[in-house]
C-alpha positions as CSV (number, residue, x, y, z in Angstrom):
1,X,0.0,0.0,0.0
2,X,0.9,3.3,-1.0
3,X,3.0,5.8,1.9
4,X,0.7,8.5,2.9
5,X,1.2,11.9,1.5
6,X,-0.3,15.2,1.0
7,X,0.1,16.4,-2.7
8,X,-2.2,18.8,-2.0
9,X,-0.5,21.0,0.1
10,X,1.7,22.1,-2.6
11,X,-1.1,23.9,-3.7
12,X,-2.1,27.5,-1.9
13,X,-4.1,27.5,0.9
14,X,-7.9,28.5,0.8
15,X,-8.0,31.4,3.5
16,X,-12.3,32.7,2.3
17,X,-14.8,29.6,2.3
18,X,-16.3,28.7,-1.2
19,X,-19.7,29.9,-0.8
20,X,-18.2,33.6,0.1
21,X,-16.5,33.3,-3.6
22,X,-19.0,34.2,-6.3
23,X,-16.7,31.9,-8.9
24,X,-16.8,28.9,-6.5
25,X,-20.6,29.5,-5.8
26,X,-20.7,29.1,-9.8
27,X,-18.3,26.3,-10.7
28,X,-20.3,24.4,-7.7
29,X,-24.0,24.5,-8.9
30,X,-22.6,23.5,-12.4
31,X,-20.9,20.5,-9.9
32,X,-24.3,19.6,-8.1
33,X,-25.9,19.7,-11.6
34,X,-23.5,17.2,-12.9
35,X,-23.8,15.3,-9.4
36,X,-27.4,14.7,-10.1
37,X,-26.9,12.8,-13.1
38,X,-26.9,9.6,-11.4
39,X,-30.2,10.3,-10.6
40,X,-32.1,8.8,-13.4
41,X,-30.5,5.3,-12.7
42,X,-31.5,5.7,-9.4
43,X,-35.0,6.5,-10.2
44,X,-35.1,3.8,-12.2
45,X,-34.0,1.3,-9.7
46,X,-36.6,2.7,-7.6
47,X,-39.4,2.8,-9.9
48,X,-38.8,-0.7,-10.6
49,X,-38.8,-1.7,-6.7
50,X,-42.3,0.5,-6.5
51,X,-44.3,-0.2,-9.3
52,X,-43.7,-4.2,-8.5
53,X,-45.5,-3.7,-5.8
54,X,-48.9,-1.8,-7.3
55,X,-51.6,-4.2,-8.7
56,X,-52.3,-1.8,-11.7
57,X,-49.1,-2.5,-12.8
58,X,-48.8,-6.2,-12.3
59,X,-52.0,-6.4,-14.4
60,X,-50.9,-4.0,-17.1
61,X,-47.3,-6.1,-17.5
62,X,-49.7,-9.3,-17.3
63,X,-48.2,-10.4,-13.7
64,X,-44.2,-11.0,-14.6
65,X,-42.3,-13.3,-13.2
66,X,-39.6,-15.2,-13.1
67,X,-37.2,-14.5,-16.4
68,X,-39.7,-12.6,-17.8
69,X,-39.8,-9.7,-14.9
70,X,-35.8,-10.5,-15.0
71,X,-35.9,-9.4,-18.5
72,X,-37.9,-6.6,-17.9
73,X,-35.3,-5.4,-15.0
74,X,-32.4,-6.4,-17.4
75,X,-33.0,-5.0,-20.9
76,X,-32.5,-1.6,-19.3
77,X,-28.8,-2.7,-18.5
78,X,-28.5,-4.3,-21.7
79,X,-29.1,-0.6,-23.4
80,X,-26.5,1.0,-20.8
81,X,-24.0,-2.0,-21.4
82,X,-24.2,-1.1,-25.0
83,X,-24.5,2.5,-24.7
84,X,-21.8,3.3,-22.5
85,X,-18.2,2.4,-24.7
86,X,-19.7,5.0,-27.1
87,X,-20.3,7.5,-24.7
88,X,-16.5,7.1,-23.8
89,X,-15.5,7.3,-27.1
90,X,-17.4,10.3,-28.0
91,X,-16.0,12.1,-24.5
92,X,-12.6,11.6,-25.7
93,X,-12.9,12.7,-29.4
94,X,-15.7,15.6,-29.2
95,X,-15.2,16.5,-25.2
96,X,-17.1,16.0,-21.8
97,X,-19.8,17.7,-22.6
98,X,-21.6,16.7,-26.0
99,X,-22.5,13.0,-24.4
100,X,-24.6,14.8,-21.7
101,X,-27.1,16.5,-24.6
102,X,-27.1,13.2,-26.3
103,X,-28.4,11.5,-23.3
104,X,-30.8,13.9,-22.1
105,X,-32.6,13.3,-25.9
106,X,-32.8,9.4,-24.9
107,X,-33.8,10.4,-21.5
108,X,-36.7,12.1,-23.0
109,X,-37.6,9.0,-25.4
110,X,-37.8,6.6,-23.2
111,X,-39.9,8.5,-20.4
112,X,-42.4,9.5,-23.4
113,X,-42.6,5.9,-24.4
114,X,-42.9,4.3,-21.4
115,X,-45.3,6.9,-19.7
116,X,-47.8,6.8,-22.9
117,X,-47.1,2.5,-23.0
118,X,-50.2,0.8,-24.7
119,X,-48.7,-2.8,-23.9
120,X,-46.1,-4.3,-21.7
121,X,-44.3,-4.3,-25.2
122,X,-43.5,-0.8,-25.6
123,X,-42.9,-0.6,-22.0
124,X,-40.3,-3.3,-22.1
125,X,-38.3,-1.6,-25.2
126,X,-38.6,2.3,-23.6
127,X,-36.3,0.9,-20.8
128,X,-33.6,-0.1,-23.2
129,X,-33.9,3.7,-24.4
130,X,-33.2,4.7,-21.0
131,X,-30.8,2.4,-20.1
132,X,-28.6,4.1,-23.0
133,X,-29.9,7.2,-21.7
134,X,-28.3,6.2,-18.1
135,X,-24.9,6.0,-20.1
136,X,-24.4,9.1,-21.9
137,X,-25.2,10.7,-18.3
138,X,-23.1,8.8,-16.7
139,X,-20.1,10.0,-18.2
140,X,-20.2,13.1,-16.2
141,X,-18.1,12.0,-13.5
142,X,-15.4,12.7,-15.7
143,X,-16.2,16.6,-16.2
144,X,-16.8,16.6,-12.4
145,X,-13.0,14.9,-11.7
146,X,-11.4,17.2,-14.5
147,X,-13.5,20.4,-13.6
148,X,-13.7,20.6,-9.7
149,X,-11.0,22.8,-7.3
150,X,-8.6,20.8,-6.3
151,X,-9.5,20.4,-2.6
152,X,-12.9,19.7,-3.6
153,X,-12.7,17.2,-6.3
154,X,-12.3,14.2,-4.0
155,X,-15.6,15.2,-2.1
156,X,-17.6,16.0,-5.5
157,X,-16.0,13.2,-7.2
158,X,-17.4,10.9,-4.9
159,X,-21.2,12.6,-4.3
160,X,-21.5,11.9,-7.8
161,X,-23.1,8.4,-7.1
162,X,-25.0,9.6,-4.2
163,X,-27.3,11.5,-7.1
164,X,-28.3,7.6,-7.4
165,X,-30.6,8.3,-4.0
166,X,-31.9,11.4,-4.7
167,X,-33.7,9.7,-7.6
168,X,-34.3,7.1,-5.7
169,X,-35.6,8.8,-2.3
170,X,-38.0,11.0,-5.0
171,X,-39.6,8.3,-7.4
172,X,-39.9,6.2,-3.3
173,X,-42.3,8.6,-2.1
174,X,-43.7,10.0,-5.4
175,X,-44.9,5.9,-5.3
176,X,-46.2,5.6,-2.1
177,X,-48.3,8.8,-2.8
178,X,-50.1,7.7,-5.8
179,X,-50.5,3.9,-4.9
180,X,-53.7,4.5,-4.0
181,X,-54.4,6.1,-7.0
182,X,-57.7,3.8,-8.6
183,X,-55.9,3.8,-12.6
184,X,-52.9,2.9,-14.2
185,X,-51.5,6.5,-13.3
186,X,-50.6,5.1,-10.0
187,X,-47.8,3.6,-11.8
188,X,-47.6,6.0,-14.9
189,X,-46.9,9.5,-12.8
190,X,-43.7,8.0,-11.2
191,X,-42.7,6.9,-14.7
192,X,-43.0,10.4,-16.1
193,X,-41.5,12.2,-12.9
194,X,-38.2,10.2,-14.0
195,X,-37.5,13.4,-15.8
196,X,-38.1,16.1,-12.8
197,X,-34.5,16.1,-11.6
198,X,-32.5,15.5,-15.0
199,X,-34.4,18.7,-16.3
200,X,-34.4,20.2,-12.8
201,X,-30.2,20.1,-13.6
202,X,-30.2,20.8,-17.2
203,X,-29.1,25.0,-16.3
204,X,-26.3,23.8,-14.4
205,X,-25.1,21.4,-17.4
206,X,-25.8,24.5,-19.9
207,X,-23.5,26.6,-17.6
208,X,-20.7,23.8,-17.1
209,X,-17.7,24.8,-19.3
210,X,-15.9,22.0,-21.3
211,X,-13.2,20.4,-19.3
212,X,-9.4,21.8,-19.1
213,X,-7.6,19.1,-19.6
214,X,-9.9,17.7,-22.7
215,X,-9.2,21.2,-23.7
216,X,-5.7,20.9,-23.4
217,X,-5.0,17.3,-24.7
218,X,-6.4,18.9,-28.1
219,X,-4.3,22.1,-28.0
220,X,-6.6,24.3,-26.9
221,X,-4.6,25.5,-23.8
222,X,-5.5,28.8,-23.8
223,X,-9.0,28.3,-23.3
224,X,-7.9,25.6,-20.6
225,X,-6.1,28.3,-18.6
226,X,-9.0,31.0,-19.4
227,X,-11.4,28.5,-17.5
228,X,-9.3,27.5,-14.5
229,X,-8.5,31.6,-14.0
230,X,-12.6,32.3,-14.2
231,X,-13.7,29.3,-12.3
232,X,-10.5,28.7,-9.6
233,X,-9.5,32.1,-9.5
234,X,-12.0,34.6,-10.4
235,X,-10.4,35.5,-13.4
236,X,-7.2,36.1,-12.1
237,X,-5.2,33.9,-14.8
238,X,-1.4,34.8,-12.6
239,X,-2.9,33.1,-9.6
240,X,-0.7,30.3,-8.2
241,X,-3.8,27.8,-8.3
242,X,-4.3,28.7,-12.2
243,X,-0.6,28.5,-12.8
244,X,0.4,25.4,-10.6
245,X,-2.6,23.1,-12.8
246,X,-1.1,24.4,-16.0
247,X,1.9,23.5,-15.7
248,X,0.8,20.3,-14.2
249,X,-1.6,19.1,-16.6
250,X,0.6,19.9,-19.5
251,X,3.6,18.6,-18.6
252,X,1.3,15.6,-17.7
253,X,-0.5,15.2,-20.8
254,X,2.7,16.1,-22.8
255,X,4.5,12.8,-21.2
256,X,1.5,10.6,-21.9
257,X,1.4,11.5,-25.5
258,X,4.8,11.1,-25.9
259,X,4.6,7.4,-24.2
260,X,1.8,6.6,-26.3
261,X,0.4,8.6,-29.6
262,X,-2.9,7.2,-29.5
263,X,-4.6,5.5,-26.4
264,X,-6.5,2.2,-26.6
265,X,-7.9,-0.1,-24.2
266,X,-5.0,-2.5,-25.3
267,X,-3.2,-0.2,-22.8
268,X,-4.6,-1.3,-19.8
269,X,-3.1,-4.6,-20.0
270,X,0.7,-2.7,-21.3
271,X,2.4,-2.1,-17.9
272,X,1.8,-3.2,-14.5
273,X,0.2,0.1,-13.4
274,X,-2.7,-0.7,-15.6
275,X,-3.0,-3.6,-15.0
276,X,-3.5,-3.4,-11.2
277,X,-5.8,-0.6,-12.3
278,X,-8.0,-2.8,-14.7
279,X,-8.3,-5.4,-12.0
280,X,-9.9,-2.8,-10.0
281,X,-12.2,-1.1,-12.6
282,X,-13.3,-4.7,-12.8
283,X,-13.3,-6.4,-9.6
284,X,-15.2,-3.1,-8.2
285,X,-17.3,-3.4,-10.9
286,X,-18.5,-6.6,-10.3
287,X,-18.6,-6.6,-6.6
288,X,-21.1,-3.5,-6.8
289,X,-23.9,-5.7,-7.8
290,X,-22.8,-8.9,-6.5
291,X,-22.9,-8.4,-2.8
292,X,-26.4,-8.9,-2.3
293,X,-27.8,-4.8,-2.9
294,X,-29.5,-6.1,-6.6
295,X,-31.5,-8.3,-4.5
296,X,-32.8,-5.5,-2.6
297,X,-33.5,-2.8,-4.7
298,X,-35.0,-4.2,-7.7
299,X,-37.1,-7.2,-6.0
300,X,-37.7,-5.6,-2.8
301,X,-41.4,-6.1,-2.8
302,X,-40.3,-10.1,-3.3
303,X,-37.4,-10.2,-0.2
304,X,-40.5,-8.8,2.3
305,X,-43.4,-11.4,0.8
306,X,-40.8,-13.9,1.5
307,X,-40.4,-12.3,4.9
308,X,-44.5,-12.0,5.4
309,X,-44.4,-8.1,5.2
310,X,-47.3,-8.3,2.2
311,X,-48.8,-5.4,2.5
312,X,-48.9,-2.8,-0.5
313,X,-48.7,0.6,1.6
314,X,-46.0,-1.1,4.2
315,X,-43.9,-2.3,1.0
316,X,-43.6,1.2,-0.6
317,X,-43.2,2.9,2.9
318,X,-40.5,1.0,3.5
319,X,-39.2,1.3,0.1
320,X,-39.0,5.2,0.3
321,X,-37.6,5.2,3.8
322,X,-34.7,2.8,2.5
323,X,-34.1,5.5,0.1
324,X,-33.4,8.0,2.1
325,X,-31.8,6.6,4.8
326,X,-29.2,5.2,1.7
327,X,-28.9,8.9,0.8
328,X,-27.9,10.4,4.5
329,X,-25.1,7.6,4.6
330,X,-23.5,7.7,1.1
331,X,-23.4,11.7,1.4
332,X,-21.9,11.4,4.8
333,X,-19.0,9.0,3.7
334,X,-18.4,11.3,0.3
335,X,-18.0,14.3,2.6
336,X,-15.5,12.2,4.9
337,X,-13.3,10.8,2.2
338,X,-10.4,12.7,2.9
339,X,-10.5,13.0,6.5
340,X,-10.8,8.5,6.5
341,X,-9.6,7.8,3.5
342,X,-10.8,4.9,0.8
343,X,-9.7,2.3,2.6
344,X,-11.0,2.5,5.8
345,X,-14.5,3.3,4.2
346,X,-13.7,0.2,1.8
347,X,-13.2,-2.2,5.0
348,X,-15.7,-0.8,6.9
349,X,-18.3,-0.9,4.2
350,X,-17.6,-5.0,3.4
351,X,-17.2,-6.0,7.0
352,X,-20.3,-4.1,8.0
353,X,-22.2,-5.7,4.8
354,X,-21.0,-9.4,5.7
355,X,-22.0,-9.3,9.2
356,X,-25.9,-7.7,8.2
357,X,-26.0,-10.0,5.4
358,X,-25.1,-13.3,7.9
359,X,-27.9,-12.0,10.3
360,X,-30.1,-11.2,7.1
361,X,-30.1,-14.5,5.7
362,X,-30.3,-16.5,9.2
363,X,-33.3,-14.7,10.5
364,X,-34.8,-15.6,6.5
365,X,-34.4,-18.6,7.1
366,X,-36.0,-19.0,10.5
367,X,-38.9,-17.2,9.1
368,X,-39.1,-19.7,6.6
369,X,-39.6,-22.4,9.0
370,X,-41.1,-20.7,11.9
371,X,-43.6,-18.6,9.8
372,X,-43.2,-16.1,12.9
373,X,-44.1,-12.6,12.1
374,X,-41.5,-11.2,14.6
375,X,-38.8,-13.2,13.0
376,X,-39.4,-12.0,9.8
377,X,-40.0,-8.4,10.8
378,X,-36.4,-8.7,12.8
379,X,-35.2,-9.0,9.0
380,X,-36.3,-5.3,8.2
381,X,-33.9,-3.0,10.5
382,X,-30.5,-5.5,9.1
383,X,-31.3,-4.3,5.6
384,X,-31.4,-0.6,6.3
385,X,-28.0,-1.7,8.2
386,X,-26.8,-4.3,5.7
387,X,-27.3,-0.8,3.0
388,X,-25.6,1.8,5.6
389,X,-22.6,-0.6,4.8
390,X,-23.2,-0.6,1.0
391,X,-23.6,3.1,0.8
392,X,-20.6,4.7,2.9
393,X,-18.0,2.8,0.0
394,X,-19.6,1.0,-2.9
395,X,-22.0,4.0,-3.2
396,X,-19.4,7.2,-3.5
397,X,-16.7,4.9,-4.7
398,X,-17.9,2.8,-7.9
399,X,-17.3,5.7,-10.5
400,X,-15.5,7.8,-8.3
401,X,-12.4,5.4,-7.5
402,X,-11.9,5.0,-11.5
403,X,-12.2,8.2,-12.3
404,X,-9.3,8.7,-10.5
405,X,-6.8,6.2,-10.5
406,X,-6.8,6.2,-13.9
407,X,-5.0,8.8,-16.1
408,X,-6.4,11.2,-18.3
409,X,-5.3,9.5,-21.7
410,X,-7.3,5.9,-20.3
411,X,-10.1,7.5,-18.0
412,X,-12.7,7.9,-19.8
413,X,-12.2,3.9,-20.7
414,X,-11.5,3.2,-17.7
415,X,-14.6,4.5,-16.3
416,X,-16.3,2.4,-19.3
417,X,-14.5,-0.8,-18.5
418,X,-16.2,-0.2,-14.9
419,X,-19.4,1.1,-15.8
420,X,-19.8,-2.4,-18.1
421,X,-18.3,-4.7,-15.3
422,X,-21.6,-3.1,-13.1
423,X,-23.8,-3.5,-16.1
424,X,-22.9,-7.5,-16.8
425,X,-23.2,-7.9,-12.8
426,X,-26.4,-6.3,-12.8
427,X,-27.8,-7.8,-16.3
428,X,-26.7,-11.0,-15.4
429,X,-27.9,-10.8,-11.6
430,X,-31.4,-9.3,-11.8
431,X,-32.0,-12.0,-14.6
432,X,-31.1,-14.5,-12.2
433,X,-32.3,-13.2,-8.9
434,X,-35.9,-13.1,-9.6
435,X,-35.9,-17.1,-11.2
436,X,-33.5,-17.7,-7.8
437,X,-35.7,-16.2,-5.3
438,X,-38.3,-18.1,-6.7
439,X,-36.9,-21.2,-6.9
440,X,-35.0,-21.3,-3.3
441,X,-35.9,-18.1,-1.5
442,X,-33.7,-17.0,1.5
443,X,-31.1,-19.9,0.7
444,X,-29.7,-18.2,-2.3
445,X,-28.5,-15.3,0.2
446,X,-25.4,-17.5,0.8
447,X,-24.1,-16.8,-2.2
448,X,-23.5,-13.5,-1.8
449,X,-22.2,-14.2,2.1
450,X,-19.3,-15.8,-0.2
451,X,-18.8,-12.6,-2.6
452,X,-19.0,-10.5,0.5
453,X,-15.9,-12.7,1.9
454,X,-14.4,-12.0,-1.6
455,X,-14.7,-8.0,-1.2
456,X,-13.2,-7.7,2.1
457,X,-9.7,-10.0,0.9
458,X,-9.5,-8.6,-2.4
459,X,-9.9,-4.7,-1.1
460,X,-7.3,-5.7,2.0
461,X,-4.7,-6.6,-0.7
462,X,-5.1,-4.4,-4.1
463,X,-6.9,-1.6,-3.3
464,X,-4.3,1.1,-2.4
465,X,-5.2,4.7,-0.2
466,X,-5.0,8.2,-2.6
467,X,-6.2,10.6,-0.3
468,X,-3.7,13.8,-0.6
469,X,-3.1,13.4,-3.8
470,X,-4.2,15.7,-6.9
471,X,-5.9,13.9,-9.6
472,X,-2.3,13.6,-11.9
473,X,-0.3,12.6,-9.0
474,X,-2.5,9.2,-8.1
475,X,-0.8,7.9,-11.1
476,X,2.8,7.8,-8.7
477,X,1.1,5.5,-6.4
478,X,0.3,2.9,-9.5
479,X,3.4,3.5,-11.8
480,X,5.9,4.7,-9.9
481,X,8.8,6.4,-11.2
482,X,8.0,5.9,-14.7
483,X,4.6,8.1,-13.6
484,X,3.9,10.9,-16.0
485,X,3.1,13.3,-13.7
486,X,5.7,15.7,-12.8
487,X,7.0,15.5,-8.9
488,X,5.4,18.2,-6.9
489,X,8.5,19.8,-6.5
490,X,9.1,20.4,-9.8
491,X,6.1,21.7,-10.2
492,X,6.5,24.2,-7.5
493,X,9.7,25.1,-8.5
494,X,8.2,25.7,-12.1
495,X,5.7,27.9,-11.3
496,X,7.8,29.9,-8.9
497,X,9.7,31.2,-11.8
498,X,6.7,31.7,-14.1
499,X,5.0,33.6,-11.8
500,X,9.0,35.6,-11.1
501,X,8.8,36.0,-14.5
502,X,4.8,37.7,-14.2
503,X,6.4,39.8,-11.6
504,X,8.9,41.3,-13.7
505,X,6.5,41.9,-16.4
506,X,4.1,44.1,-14.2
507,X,4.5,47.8,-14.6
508,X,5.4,49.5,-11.3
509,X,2.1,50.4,-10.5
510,X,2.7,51.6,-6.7
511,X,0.4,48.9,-5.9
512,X,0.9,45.2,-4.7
513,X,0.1,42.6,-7.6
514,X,-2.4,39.3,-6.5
515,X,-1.0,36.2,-7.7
């Protein structure tokens, strides 16, 4: 594991709070906007939890079960799965931003279609639309990483998933409000309101400026350093925050290139560094929908009838509570990420998770013999604990921790070869679960004791700390010397002569010169 340090503190010191500087008030909003669009897959992952549980729906969808509601669930991965590699692409070749536009227009679709669905048909085939939807909008980590000020970026960089509640904790009680509704638009309003908090963000998006270091990798520097001075510095392009990323990121950028013309995902399997890197991207990947969370969130109303908790108002009550109780913890653990670092929140998160999930699956299976109301109600309060484990790491960290340990000429592929590890745990796993819980109820819990085990040993040894680090200088903890980000202290030493050489240049005005 990697010695901790604090590249950070190279950088100057923030002496005002954010929210008393108007260009940090900006640069933030455009941040929250881009936070929020994880939302829609949360929404989505709600909705589907809520609207199993509404008769009106059932009967619409012809009662699914089995594979077919699995398909249902998983056609929407299928369309992100598919989605997502050209959303990476297009981020690299036409910037951060374009991809966003492009999936608010699927966004759009498949809410329209699924909404005004005549026949479970239609339905079906809208979620695939929104599935590619969730990937175009989930390339917006990226902008967030290569956007944020430097001491925020970790924090913002990890609330990023935490959007995923939001939607959730609004289409949970938007549900439980209208399932008393007496026509299909018990189901159909929750459907449409999938678009509330995408548009609610949209002003933010319009406002975001393209990303620097997209900017520079193209050789449009000077608009990279006109951003960073209006955004870090409130347009003070000598600052020493503007000036220290500049150089930075270009000599950063300049190395890569120079070690490799043209990137390609053959790269991640080139050096050591990328590999341990791909075998994170993937192992986290996987892990964040095979420790036992699919189960809960897309067959919710299934775990508690198999528990005896039947009831259609106690079902989405305790679907929307879930929500935001998942929200409070995966905010608290993004705001703490520097103060405990990854690793502690990656043991805590799998340890806490194992020992729910062991309680989980015993008291299931006492239910299932005892039929004992008590027993099975004992099962409710472990889940909300069983999810406080999921949420304070696998939550903030499963885009956040690519996004970061991977450099700029691979992150945007890294992030993909993630995002599709999720999306073939997920497509595979709700296709499964639902035939599974079926077939063997609380036994098949076990399984994801053993993947649970898994997490915990394989975070222990190849998951390495980067808390103090700026987002070019993780790379020294993964490819050591051969790293292409310059050492700090050449940096510093760098821009202490540019900005000698600003000084000189300044008429003698009488007056002292802010840098």
């Amino acid at each position: 594991m990697s010695t901790q340090v604090n590249d950070l503190a190279n950088l100057p010191a923030d002496t005002t709070p954010w929210w008393k500087q108007g260009h940090l008030v900006k640069l933030n909003f455009s941040i929250l906007s881009l936070i929020l669009m994880s939302s829609a897959n949360g929404y989505d992952g709600s909705v589907m939890g809520g609207v199993l549980a509404l008769e009106r729906w059932n009967k619409f969808m012809d009662n699914p079960a089995g594979a077919w509601l699995g398909w249902i669930t998983a056609i929407y991965w299928l369309g992100n799965g598919v989605a997502f590699p050209v959303a990476a692409w297009v981020a690299n070749r036409y910037g951060r931003k374009p991809g966003l536009y492009i999936g608010y227009l699927f966004l759009i679709l498949g809410v329209g279609m699924q909404g005004a669905a005549q026949n479970p048909t239609t339905f079906m085939l809208a979620r695939l639309f929104l599935g590619a939807a969730s990937a175009w909008l989930g390339t917006a980590p990226l902008l967030i990483n290569e956007l944020a000020y430097p001491r925020h970026r970790s924090v913002a960089n990890a609330l990023f998933m935490c959007g995923w509640y939001v939607g959730g904790t609004l289409c949970g009680w938007v549900t439980f409000g209208t399932r008393e509704i007496p026509s299909d638009w018990c189901w159909r309003i929750p459907i449409i309101l999938q678009l509330a908090i995408p548009l609610l963000a949209l002003p933010g998006i319009i406002a975001a400026p393209e990303s620097t270091r997209w900017l520079i990798s193209v050789g449009r520097a000077d608009e990279a350093h006109d951003i960073l001075a209006k955004y870090h510095a409130g347009g003070d392009r000598g600052a020493r925050i503007v000036t220290y990323q500049m150089v930075e990121i270009q000599a950063t950028l300049t190395a890569e290139k120079e070690a490799n013309d043209s990137a390609s995902y053959m790269d991640m399997i080139r050096t050591p560094g990328n590999r341990h890197r791909l075998f994170i991207s993937v192992s986290l990947g996987f892990f964040a929908q095979w420790v036992g969370n699919g189960v809960v969130s897309y067959y919710l109303p299934l775990v508690l009838n198999s528990v005896g908790v039947t009831s259609v108002t106690n079902q989405t009550l305790i679907s929307a509570c879930l929500n935001v109780w998942n929200l409070i913890w995966a905010i608290l653990a993004a705001l703490s990420v520097e103060r405990l670092g990854r690793r502690f929140l990656f043991l805590t998160s799998a340890s806490v998770m194992l020992t729910s999930y062991i309680i989980v699956t015993a008291l299931s299976g006492s239910f299932a013999q005892s039929g004992s109301s008590s027993v099975g109600l004992a099962v409710i309060p472990f889940l909300f604990v069983f999810f406080g484990g999921y949420d304070i790491a696998m939550t903030p960290f499963l885009t956040a921790y690519p996004c970061e340990i991977w450099q700029y000429s691979l992150r945007s592929r890294g992030l993909a070869v993630s995002w599709c590890s999720t999306v073939v745990g997920i497509f595979f796993n709700t296709f499964v679960n639902a035939i599974a819980l079926e077939a063997i109820g609380w036994k098949y819990y076990i399984v994801f004791i053993v993947m649970l085990l898994l997490l915990l040993i394989t975070v222990y040894l190849y998951y390495p700390e980067t808390r103090g680090h700026t987002l070019e200088q993780i790379a020294v903890i993964f490819d050591g010397e051969s790293a292409a980000a310059p050492p700090p202290a050449l940096t510093s030493e760098k821009v202490d002569g540019l900005l000698g050489e600003h000084h000189e240049k300044q008429p003698n005005t009488g007056k002292a010169e802010h840098v």
